[in-house]
C-alpha positions as a Python dict, from the first residue, in 0.01 Angstrom:
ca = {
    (1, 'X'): (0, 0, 0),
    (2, 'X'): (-17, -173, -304),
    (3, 'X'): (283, -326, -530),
    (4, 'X'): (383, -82, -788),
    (5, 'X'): (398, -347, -1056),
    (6, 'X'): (9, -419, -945),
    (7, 'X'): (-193, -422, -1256),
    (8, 'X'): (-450, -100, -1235),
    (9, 'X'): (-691, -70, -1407),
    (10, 'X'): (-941, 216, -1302),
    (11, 'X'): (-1224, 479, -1537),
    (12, 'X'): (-1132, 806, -1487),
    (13, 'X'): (-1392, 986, -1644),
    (14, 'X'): (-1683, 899, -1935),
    (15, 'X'): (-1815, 1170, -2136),
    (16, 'X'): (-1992, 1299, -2457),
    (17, 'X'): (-1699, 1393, -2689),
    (18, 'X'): (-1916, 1476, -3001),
    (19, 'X'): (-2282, 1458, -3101),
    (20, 'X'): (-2440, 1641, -3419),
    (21, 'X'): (-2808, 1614, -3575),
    (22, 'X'): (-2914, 1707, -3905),
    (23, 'X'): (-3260, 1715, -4040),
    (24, 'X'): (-3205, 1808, -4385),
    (25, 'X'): (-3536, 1778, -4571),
    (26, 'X'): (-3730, 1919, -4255),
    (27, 'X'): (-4002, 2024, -4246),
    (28, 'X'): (-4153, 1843, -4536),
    (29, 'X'): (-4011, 1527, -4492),
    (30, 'X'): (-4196, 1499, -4152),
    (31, 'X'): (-4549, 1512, -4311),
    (32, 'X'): (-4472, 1173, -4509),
    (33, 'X'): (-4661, 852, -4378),
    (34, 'X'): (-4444, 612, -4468),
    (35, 'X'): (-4188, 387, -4250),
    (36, 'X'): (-3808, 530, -4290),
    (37, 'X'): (-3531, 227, -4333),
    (38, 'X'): (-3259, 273, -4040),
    (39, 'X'): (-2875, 243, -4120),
    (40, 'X'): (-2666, 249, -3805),
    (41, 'X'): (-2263, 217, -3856),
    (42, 'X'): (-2097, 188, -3520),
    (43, 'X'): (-1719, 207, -3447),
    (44, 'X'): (-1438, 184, -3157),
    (45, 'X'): (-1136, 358, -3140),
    (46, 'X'): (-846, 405, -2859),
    (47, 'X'): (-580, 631, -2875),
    (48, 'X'): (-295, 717, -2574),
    (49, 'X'): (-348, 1019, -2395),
    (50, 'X'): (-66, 994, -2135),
    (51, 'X'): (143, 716, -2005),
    (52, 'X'): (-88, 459, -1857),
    (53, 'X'): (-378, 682, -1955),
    (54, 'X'): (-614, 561, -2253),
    (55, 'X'): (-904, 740, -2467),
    (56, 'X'): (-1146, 457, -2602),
    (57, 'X'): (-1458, 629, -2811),
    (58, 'X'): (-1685, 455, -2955),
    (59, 'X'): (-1892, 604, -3214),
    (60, 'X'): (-2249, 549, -3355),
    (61, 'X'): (-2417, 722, -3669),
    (62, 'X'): (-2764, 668, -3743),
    (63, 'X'): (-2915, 740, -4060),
    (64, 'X'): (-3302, 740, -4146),
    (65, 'X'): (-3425, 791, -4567),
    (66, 'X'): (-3736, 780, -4701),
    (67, 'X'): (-3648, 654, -5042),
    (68, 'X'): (-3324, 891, -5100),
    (69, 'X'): (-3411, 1134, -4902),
    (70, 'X'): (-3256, 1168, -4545),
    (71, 'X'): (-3512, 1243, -4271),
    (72, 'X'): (-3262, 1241, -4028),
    (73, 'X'): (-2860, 1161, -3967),
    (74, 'X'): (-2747, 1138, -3607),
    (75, 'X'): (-2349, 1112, -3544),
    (76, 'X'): (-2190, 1040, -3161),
    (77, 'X'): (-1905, 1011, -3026),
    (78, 'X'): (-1906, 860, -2701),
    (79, 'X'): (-1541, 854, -2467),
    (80, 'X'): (-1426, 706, -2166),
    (81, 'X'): (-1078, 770, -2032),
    (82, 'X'): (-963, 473, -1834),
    (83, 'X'): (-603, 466, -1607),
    (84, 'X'): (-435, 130, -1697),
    (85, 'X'): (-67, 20, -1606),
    (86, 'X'): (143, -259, -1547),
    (87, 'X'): (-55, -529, -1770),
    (88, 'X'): (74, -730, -2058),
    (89, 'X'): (10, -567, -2432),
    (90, 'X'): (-208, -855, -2521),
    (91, 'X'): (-393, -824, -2269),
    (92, 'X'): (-406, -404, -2289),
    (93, 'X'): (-514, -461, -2637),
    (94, 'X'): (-832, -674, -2515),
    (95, 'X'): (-895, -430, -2273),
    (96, 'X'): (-927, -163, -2498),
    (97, 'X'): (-1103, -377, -2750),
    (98, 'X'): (-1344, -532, -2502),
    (99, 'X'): (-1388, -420, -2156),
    (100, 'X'): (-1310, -36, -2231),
    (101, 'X'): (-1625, -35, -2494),
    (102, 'X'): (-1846, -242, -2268),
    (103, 'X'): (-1841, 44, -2022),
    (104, 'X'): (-1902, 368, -2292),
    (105, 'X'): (-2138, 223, -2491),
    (106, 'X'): (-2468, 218, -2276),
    (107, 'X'): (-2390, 562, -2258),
    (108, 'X'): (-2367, 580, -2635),
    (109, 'X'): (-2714, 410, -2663),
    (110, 'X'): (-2858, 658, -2380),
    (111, 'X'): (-2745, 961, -2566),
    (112, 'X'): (-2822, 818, -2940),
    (113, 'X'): (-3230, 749, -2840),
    (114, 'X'): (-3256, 1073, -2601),
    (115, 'X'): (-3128, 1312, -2866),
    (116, 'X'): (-3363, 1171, -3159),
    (117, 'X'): (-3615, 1180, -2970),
    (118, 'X'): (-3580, 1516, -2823),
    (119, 'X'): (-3559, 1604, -3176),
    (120, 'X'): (-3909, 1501, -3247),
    (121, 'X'): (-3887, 1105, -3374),
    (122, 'X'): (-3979, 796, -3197),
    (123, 'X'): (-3651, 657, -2978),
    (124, 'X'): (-3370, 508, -3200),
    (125, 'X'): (-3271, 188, -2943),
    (126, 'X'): (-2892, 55, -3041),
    (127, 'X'): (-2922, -353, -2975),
    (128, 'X'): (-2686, -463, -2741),
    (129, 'X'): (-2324, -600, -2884),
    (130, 'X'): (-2057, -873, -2833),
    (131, 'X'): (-1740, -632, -2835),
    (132, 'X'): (-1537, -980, -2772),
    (133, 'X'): (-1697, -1126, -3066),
    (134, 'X'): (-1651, -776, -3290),
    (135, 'X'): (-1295, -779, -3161),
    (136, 'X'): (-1192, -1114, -3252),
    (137, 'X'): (-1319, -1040, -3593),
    (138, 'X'): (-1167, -759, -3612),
    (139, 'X'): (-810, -980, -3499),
    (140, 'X'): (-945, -1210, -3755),
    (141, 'X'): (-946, -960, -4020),
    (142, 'X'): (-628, -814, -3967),
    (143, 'X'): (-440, -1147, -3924),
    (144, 'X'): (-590, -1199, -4285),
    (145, 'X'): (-473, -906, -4441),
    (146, 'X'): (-134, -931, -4302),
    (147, 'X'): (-127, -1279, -4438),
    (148, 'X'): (-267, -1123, -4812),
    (149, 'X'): (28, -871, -4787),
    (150, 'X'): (289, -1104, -4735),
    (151, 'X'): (159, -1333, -4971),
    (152, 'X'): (181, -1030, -5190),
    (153, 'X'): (519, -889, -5123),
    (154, 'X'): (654, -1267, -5151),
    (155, 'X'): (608, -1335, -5514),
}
């Protein structure tokens, strides 16, 4: 039997939370020859379900135009819900940041290229990403602006 001050940490379940397509200039759009530009914004959040049990989504939206019009816009939210206990907030903060995403986010990339291409377009393939790297920026980032607000609130 394992210590109860053992850390734990253990994926209780990964799953689809949201997903929406629109095709708003269908069916016209769709006879146009020309190559659409891609935008794709993608996003990690974690919020506390229970004690010792986390939500981390990460979300993806994927926008085509031609010129200004939209040929497609693809929005998913992709969720794991992990069991984590008895580690140190730093470290529970890196997990959430890091390791948590590392496990949704093939998923994310699965379900982003199956359901544009179910919808008639060529695959939409998400590149791979450093969530270490985007969370240290992100650390980065907010170190700064903490620093800008005190800086602020000091003279």
């Amino acid at each position: 039997m394992a210590d109860e001050n053992t850390p734990i940490f253990q994926i209780q379940r990964v799953y689809l939370k949201e997903s929406s397509l629109e095709q708003p200039n269908s069916p016209a759009i769709l006879l146009e020859k020309e190559q659409p530009s891609v935008d794709i914004q993608l996003g990690v959040e974690a919020n506390t379900v229970a004690d010792g049990i986390y939500e981390v989504c990460v979300t993806a939206t994927v926008q085509t135009k031609l010129q200004e019009k939209t040929v497609f816009l693809v929005e998913l939210k992709q969720a794991g819900i992990f069991e984590i206990r008895h580690i140190a907030d730093e470290q529970l903060s890196q997990i959430m940041g890091i390791a948590c995403p590392q496990i949704v986010y093939p998923y994310l990339r699965a379900n982003v290229a199956d359901l544009i291409q179910r919808s008639g377009f060529p695959p939409v393939h998400l590149s791979e990403i450093n969530f270490q790297a985007m969370y240290e920026q992100q650390r980065a980032q907010a170190a700064l602006a903490a620093t800008d607000t005190q800086g602020m609130v000091t003279q």
